[in-house]
C-alpha positions in Angstrom: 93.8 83.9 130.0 93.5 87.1 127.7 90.6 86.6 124.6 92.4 84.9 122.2 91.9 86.4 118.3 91.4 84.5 115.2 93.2 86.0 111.9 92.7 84.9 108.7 95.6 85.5 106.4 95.1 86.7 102.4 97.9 85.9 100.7 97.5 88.4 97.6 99.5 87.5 94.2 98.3 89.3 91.0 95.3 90.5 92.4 94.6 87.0 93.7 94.1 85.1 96.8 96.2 82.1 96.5 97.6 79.4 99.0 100.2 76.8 98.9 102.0 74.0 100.6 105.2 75.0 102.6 105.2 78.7 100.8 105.0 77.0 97.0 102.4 75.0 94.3 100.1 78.0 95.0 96.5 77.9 93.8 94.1 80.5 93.1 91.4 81.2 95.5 89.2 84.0 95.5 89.0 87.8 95.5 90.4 89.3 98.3 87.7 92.2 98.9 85.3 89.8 99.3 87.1 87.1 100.8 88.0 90.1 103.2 84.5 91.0 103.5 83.2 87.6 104.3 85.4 87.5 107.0 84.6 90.6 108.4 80.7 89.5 108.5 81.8 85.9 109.9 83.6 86.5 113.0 87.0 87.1 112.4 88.8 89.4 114.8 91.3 91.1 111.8 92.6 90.4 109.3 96.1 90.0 107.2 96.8 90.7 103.7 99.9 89.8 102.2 101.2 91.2 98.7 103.6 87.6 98.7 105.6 88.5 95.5 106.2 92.2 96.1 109.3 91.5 97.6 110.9 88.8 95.3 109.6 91.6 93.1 111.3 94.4 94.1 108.0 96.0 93.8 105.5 98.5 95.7 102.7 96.9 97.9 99.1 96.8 95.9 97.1 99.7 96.8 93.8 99.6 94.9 92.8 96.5 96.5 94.0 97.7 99.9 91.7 100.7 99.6 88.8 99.1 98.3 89.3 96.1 101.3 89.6 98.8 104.0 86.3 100.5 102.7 84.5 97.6 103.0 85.5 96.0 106.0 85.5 96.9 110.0 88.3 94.7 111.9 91.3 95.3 112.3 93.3 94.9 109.1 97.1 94.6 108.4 98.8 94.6 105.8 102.8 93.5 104.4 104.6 92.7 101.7 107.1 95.3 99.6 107.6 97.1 103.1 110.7 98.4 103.2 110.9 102.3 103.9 108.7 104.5 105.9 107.0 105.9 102.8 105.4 102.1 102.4 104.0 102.5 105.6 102.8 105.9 105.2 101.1 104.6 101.8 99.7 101.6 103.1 98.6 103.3 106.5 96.7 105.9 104.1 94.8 103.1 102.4 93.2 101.9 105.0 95.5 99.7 107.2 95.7 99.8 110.7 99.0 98.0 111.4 101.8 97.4 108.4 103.8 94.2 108.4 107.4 94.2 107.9 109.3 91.4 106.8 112.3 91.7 104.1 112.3 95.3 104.6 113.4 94.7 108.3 115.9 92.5 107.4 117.5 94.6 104.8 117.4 97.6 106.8 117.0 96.6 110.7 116.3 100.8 111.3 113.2 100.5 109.8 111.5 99.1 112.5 112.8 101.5 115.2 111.9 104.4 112.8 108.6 103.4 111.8 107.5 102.8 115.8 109.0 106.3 116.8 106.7 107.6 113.9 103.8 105.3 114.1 103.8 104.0 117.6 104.8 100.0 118.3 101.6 98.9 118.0 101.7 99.9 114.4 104.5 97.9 113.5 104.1 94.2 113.7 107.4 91.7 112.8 106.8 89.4 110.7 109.5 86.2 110.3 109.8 83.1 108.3 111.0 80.9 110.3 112.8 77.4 109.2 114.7 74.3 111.3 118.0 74.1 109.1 120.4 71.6 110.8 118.8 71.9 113.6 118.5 75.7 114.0 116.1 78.3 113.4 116.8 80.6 110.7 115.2 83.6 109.5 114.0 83.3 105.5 113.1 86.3 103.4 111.7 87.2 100.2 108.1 85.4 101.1 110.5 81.4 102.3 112.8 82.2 98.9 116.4 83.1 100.9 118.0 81.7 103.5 119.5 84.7 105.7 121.6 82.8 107.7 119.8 84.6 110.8 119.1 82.7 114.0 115.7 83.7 114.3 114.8 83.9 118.0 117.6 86.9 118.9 116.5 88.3 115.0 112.8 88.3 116.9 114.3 89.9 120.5 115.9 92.2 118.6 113.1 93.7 116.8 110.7 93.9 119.7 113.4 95.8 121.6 113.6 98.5 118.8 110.2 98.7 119.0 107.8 96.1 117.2 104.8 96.0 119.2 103.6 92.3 117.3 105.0 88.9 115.9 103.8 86.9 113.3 105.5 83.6 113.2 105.4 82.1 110.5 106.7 78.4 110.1 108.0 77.3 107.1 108.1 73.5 108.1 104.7 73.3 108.9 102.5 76.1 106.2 100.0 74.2 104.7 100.5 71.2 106.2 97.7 71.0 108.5 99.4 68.6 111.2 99.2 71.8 113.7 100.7 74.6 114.7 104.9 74.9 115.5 104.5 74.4 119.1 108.4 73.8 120.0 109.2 77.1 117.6 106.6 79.2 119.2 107.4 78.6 122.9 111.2 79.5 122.4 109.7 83.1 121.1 106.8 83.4 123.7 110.3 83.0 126.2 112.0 85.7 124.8 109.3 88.2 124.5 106.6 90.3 125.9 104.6 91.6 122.8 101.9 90.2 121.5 102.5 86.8 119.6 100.6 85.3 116.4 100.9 81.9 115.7 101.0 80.9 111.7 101.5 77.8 110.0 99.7 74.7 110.1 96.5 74.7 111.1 94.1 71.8 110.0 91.4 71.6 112.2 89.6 73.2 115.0 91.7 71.1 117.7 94.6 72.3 116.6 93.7 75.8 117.8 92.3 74.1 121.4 95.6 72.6 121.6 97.7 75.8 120.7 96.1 78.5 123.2 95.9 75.3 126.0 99.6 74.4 125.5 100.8 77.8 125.2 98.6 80.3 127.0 101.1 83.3 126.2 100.0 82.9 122.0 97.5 85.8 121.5 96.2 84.6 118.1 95.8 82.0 115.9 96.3 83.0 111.8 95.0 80.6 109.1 94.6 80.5 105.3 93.7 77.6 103.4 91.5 76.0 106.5 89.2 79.5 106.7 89.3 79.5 102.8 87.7 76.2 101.5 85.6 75.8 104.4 87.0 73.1 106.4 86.7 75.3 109.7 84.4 77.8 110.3 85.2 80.6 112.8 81.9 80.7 114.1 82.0 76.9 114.9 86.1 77.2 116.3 84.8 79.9 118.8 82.1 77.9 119.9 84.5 75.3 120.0 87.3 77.6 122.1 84.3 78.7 124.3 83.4 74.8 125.4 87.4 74.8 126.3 87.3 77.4 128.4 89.6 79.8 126.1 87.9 83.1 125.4 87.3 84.8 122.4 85.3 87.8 120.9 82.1 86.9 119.9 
């Protein structure tokens, strides 16, 4: 089994971290440089920043916080939200990021991706996707779980990695903030159709919850939280400790 990474995600709205329930009620939590920072001295393995409005926006990704983040802390960091041409990545790459997240932007103009890997290199661009059940079916959401594309979202996914997105974040609406555990059933049908690395997001309550993702589905690479890492209900010291007594590895 590869080392498995553990991601916080920063969620960044006015300056703000916040964090909600199923993408809405969100609630303020904290600054994000030193949110960031603690994270960096606790263990984490990266790190993911999200401007969440930029998009419904139709605004540019923050950059002084970026900067300031990316001077201060030494993981991994990446960043989305706003992404929608190659001059966002260049911009964001320049503050400090070390992989850009591309969502709507994708979506809106599918090229972007191919473009921005020919440019950057794959692992440079990592996909994104909201994913939702609707009837039955999952569908791809934009604008931060706002729009319903209409998208089935595992040939959305497969379509991406073959133009070039070297990473997938999977996000699931149905269970964000719910802390029953992760999507299980919705990350296995993208783990079949892909070889890239795959993030799991969305629903983490507790430290099992991560045992029982990397035992059940041993192709995951990562585990992203929020609002778990962010109050202090798990630790990431004490989940590695954890994940070591399971037999899954992870950086220390």
């Amino acid at each position: 089994m590869i080392t498995k990474r553990i991601i916080p995600c920063l969620d960044v709205r006015d300056g703000r971290v916040v964090k909600g329930v199923n993408f809405e009620g969100l609630r303020d939590v904290s600054s994000p440089v030193a949110l960031a920072e603690y994270y960096s001295e606790n263990g984490a393995d990266e790190l993911v920043f999200y401007d969440i409005t930029a998009s419904a926006e139709g605004r540019r990704l923050f950059t002084d916080i970026l900067t300031e983040t990316a001077r201060r802390v030494f993981i991994p960091l990446t960043v989305g939200g706003g992404i929608n041409t190659i001059d966002d990545f260049d911009r964001v790459l320049k503050c400090g990021a070390d992989k850009v997240s591309v969502n709507s932007g994708a979506i809106r103009n599918p090229a972007l991706i191919a473009e921005a890997a020919k440019r950057y290199g794959d692992q440079c661009v990592v996909l994104s996707v909201d994913v939702k059940r609707v009837d039955g079916v999952f569908r791809v959401f934009a604008k931060g779980g706002r729009e319903n594309t209409g998208m089935e979202a595992i040939s959305w996914i497969k379509r991406c990695v073959d133009d070039g997105a070297g990473e997938i974040v999977v996000n699931s609406i149905d269970t964000d903030g719910v802390k029953g555990g992760f999507d299980l059933e919705m990350l296995q049908a993208v783990c079949d159709v892909v070889s890239v690395p795959v993030i799991a997001s969305g629903g983490a309550g507790k430290i099992e919850d991560f045992i029982t993702l990397f035992k059940a589905l041993p192709k995951v690479d990562a585990g992203l939280a929020a609002s778990i890492f962010h109050f202090g209900e798990v630790k990431i010291p004490d989940l590695k400790n954890e994940m070591a007594l399971a037999g899954i590895p992870a950086r220390r």
